[in-house]
C-alpha positions as CSV (number, residue, x, y, z in Angstrom):
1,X,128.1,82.8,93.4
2,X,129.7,85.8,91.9
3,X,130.3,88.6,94.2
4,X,131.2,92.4,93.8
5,X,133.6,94.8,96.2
6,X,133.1,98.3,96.7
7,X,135.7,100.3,95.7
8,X,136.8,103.3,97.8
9,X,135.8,105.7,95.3
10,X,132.3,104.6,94.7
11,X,129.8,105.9,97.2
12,X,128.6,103.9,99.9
13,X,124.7,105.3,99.8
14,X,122.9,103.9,96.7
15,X,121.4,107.1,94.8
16,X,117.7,106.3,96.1
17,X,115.9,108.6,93.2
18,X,117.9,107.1,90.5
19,X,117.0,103.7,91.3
20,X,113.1,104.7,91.4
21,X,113.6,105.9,87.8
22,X,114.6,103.1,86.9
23,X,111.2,101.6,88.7
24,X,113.2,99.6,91.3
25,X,111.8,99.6,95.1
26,X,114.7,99.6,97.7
27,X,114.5,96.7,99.7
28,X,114.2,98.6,103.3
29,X,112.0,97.1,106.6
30,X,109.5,99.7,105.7
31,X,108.9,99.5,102.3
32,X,107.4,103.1,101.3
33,X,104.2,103.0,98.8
34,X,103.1,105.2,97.3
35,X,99.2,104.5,98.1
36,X,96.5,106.3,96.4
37,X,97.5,109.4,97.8
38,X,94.2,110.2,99.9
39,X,93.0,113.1,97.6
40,X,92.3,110.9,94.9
41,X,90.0,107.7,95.8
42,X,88.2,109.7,97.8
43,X,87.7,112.0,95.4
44,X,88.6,115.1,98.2
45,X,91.1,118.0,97.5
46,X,93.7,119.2,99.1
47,X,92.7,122.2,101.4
48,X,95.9,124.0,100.0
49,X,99.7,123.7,99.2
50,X,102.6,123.4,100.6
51,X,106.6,124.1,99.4
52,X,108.0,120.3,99.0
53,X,111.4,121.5,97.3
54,X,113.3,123.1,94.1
55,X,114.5,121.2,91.8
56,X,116.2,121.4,87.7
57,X,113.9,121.9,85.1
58,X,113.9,118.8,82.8
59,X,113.2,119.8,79.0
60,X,110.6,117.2,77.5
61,X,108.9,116.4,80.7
62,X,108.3,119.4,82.8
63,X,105.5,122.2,81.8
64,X,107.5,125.7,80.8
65,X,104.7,127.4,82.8
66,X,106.1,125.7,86.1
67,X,109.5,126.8,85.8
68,X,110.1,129.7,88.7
69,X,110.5,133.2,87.5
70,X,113.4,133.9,89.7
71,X,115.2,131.0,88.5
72,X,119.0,132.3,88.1
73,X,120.1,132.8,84.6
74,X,120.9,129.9,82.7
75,X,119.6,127.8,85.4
76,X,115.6,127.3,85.5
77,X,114.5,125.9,88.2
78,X,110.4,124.3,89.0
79,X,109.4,124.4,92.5
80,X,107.4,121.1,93.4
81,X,104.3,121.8,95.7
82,X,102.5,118.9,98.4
83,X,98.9,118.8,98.5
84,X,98.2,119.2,102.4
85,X,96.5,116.1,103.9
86,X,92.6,116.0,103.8
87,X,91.7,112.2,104.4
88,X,91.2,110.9,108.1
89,X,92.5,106.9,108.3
90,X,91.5,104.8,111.1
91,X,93.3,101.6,111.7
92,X,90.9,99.1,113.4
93,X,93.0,96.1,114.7
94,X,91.6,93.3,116.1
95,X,94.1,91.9,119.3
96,X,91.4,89.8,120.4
97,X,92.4,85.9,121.6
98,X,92.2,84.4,118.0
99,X,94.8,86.6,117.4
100,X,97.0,85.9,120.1
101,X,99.0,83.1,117.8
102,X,102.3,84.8,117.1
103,X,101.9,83.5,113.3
104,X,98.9,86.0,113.2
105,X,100.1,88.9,115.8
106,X,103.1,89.6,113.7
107,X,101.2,89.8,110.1
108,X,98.8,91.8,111.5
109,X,101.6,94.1,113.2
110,X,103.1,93.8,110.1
111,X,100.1,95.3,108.5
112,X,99.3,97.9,110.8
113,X,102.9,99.3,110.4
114,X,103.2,99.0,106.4
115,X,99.5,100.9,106.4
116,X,100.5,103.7,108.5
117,X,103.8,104.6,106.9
118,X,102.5,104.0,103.3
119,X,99.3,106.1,103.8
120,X,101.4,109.0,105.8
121,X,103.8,109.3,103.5
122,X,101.1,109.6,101.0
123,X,100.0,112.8,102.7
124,X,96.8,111.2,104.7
125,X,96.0,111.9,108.8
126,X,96.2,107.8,109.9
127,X,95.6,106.9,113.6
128,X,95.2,103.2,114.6
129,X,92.4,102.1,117.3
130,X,93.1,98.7,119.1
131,X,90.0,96.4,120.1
132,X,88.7,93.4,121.1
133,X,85.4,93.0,122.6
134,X,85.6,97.0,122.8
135,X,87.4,99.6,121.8
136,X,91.0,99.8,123.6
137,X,93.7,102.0,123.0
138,X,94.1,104.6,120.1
139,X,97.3,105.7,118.6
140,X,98.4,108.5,117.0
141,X,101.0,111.1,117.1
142,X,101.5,115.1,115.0
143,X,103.8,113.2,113.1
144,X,105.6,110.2,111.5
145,X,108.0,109.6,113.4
146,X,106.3,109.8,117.1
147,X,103.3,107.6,115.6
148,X,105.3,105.0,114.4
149,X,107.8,104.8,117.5
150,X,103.8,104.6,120.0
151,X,102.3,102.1,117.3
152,X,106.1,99.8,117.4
153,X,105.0,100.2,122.0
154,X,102.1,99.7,121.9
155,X,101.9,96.3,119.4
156,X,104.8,94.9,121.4
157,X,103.0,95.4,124.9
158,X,99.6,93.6,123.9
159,X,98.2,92.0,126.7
160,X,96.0,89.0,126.3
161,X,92.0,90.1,125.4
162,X,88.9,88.1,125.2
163,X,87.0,87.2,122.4
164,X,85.3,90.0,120.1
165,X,82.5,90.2,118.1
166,X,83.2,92.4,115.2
167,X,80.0,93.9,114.9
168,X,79.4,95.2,118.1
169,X,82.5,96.7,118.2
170,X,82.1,98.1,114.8
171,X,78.7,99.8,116.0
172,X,80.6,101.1,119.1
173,X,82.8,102.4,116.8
174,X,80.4,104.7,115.1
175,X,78.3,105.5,118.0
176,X,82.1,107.3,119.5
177,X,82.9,109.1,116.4
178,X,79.0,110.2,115.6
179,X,79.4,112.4,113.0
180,X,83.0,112.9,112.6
181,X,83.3,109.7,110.8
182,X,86.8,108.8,108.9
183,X,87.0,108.8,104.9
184,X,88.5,105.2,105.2
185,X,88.4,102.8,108.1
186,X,90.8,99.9,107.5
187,X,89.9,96.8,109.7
188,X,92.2,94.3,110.5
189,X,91.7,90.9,112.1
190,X,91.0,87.4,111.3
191,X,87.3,87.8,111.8
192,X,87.2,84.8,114.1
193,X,84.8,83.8,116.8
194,X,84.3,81.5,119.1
195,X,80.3,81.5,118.6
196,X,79.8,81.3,115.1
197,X,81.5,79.2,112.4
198,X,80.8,81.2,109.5
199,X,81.2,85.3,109.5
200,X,78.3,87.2,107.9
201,X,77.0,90.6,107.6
202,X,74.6,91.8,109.9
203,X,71.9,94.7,110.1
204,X,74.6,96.2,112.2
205,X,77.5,95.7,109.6
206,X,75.1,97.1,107.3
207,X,74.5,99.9,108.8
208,X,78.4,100.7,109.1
209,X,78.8,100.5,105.3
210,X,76.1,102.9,104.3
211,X,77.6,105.6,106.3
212,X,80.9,104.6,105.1
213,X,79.7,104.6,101.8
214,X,81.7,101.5,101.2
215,X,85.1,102.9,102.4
216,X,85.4,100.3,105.1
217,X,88.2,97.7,104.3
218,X,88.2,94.5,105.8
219,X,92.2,93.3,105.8
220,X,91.8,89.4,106.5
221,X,94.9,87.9,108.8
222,X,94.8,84.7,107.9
223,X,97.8,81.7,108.0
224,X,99.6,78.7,106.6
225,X,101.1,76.4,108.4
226,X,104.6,74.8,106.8
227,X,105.3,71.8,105.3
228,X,108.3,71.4,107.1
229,X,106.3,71.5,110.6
230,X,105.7,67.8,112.1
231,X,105.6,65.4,114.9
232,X,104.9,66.0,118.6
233,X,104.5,69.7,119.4
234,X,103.2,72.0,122.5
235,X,100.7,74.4,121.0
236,X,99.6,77.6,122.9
237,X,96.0,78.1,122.4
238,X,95.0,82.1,122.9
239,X,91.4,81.8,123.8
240,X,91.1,79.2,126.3
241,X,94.7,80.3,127.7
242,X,96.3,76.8,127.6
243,X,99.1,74.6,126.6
244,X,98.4,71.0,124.6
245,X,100.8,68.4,123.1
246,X,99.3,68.5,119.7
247,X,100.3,65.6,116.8
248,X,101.1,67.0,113.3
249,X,101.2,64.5,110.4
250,X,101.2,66.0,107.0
251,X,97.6,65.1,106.5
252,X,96.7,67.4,109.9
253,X,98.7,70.2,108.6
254,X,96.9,69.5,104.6
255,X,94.0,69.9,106.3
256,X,94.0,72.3,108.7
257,X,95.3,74.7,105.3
258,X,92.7,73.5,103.3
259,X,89.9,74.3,106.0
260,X,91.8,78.1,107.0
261,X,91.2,78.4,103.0
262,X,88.0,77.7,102.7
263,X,87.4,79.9,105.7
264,X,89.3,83.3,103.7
265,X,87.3,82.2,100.4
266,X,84.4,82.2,102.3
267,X,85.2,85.6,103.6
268,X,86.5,87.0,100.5
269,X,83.3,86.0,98.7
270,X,80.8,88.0,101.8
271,X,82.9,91.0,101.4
272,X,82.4,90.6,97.5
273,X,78.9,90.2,97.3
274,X,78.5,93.1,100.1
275,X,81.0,95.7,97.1
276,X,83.7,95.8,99.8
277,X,87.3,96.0,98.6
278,X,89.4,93.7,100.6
279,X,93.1,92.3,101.6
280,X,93.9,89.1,102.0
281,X,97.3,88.8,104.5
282,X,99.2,84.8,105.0
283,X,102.8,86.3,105.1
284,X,104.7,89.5,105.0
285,X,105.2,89.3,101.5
286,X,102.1,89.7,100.8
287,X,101.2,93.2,101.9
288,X,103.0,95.5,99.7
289,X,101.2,93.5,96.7
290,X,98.0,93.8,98.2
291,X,98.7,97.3,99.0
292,X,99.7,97.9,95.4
293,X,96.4,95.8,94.2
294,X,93.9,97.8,96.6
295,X,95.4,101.2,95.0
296,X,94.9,100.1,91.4
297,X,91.6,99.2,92.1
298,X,90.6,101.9,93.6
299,X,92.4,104.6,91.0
300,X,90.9,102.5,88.2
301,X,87.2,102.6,90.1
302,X,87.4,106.0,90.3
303,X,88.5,107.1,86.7
């Protein structure tokens, strides 16, 4: 495999804004996205403006009106403005027992993390509200940096919770805020319970979405389980808080993927049928895609 040196004159930080011309996404732990910046699907504006930076103006692309007045001679400048925040974000994440498995807890972590720095940086108030069979913890900070250092605590100190039942926690929910309800409530779990087999939407889950107007978005954990996994192994189980030597032949682990997909589709075809825009999350790869798909969606929707 060919492989390149860096020379001493060559700089050793890759020119960030040159590569996004160019439509390349650096490949960092925290990928940014730019997500629908909350103005637009909600159809809100900005309250006012504030100074983001100066930069060259660029003949072809930039409007002459926007060039600055007190540009110097022979060098016109255009001042960029930011739309100051309007849209409220909860995070609702599920740390329940179902999604005690560490194959779920770190997707939904994951999630959490990618959705708070995406939608932040896209100029929207996000704060991130831990449950299980009620509401736990919130999470949130003035700023970026504070939020995600409480949220990166707070994930990582999870203590084992019961089971939950999504709609009485989702009622809860609205009873606390009353009337100052959020412009988009992101809800992450795996929508597991021990009870019931099959998830549906009840009186109270409809009741959710008609003061949400639809702007409640179910983000499905779900799983696969590898190929490569076999034989004899000890399997923690979350929600009845024990160990178990378990056999896995490839036919178990064929089957117990075929069932957990028939369990998403299932899902994915309630949340359909109910005009809910959803995410679907197996690995980490998955959510910047799914980020990227929810924001088309949602532009195209509202143009």
């Amino acid at each position: 495999m060919p492989t390149t040196t860096q020379h001493k004159d060559e700089p050793s930080v890759v020119d960030r804004d040159a590569l996004l011309a160019l439509g390349v996404l650096m490949p960092i732990k925290l990928s940014p996205l730019k997500f629908l910046p909350g103005r637009h699907p909600l159809g809100r504006a900005g309250s006012g403006l504030r100074y983001l930076r100066t930069r060259p103006f660029i003949q072809g692309e930039d409007n002459p009106r926007d060039i600055d007045k007190f540009s110097p001679r022979g060098d016109r400048q255009v001042i960029e403005w930011e739309e100051e925040a309007q849209s409220s974000i909860t995070i609702l994440a599920d740390i329940s027992a179902s999604m005690g498995l560490p194959i779920k807890s770190s997707l939904r972590n994951a999630s959490i993390l990618q959705l708070t720095y995406s939608l932040w940086r896209a100029g929207d108030l996000v704060k991130t509200i831990l449950f299980s069979s009620a509401l736990h913890q919130e999470v949130k900070a003035a700023n970026l940096k504070t939020q995600m250092e409480r949220l990166a605590t707070s994930l990582s100190n999870i203590a084992t919770q019961d089971e939950t039942d999504i709609s009485t926690v989702l009622s809860k929910y609205m009873h606390t805020v009353n009337k100052n309800v959020p412009d988009l409530i992101f809800l992450v779990s795996d929508f597991v319970s021990m009870q019931t087999n099959h998830f549906h939407l009840d009186a109270k889950w409809r009741q959710v979405l008609n003061r949400m107007q639809h702007n409640l978005i179910p983000v499905i954990i779900s799983f696969e389980v590898g190929s490569g996994i076999g034989g004899m192994l000890k399997v923690w189980d979350p929600e009845r808080q024990a160990r178990r030597l378990t056999w896995f032949s490839s036919a178990r682990v064929r089957k117990i993927n075929h069932e957990e997909h028939l369990r998403v589709e299932a899902l994915k075809n309630t949340f359909r049928s109910a005009g809910m825009d959803y995410m679907v999350i197996n690995s980490q790869r998955d959510i910047y895609p799914q980020l990227a798909q929810l924001a088309r969606i949602r532009r195209r929707r509202k143009n």
